[in-house]
C-alpha angles and dihedrals in degrees: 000000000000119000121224110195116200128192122187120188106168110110089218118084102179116042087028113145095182083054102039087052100047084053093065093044090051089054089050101057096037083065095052094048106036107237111334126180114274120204119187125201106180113189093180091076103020097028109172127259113265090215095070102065093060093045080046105055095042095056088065092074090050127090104249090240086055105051122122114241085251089058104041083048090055088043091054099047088051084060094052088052099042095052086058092054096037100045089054126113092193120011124197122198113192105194127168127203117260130194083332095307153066119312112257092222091058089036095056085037101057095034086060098045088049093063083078106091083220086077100032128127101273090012105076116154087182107056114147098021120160097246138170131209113199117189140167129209118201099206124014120281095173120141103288099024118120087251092050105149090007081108101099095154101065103051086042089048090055101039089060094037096042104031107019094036098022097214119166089249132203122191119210102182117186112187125192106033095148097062100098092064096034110088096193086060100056096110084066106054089102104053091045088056091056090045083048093048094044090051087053104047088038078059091060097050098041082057102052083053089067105084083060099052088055106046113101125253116261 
């Protein structure tokens, strides 16, 4: 049986685009593969604690005999973490844009989990992998805007997942989502709904590809 893994790192549950859109890719997917296993890791309610990836990394350096019970507790956390990411057939990582920038739940996250030398740069147990990024931009941040190049979060998101981590990764982007609450962006509601309706339907698609990511090569 086949294992989805699912990470959500927006704070918000209901109102969530990266989250209402990574629902229609899961299902998706559930539907391609038949019932896989499906494990969630939400960050936005159980984010992890900033204080384990320091006490982590330097472990690494110690001699396990010599470890302090705080670093032997954030080593072992990293394990925990890294056998969810590890043991996945198809991983989704639904990630919104803060403040210009990564989201410090998937940041600490991620930060933590790479202290495994299974997920280590050069290291990587998961290469090739079949992987979604699914990511949501309030305002607009296209070639020509007035934010153009004030998103940090999706080109560093990709650098770790595709080259550090060297997923098969597929990028699903929604911009203007705040459109609907923000008066001064009405003009583009329209326009927002059309981007909403494309990612999900891109997420469709992305997910029926997924039978053919994972087939072997012949």
């Amino acid at each position: 049986m086949s294992t989805i893994f699912r990470l959500d790192a927006s704070i918000r549950q209901d109102g969530s685009v990266t989250r209402a859109v990574a629902d229609t890719l899961q299902e998706t997917i559930t539907e391609e593969l038949g019932s896989p296993t499906v494990v969630r890791r939400d960050l936005g309610t159980g984010p992890v604690d900033p204080t384990l990836w320091p006490l982590a990394a330097f472990a690494g350096f110690v001699p396990e005999d010599q470890r302090t019970p705080e670093q032997l507790a954030a080593v072992q956390q990293a394990v925990a973490y890294a056998d969810e990411v590890v043991s996945a057939d198809v991983l989704v990582f639904a990630v919104p844009l803060y403040n210009f920038g990564v989201s410090q739940h998937f940041k600490a996250w991620f930060d933590l989990v790479a202290t495994n030398p299974r997920l280590s740069l050069g290291q990587s147990e998961v290469v090739g992998r079949p992987a979604f990024l699914v990511t949501a931009r309030g305002g607009g941040y296209g070639a020509g805007t007035p934010r153009e190049g004030w998103d940090h979060a999706t080109g560093w998101m990709r650098r770790v997942l595709e080259d550090v981590w060297g997923l098969d990764l597929d990028v699903i982007e929604t911009e203007l989502t705040l459109a609907e609450v923000t008066p001064q962006m009405a003009e583009l509601r329209d326009l927002a709904r059309e981007q909403l309706a494309e990612s999900h339907e891109t997420a469709r698609q992305s997910g029926r590809s997924v039978t053919i990511k994972l087939r072997p090569a012949a």
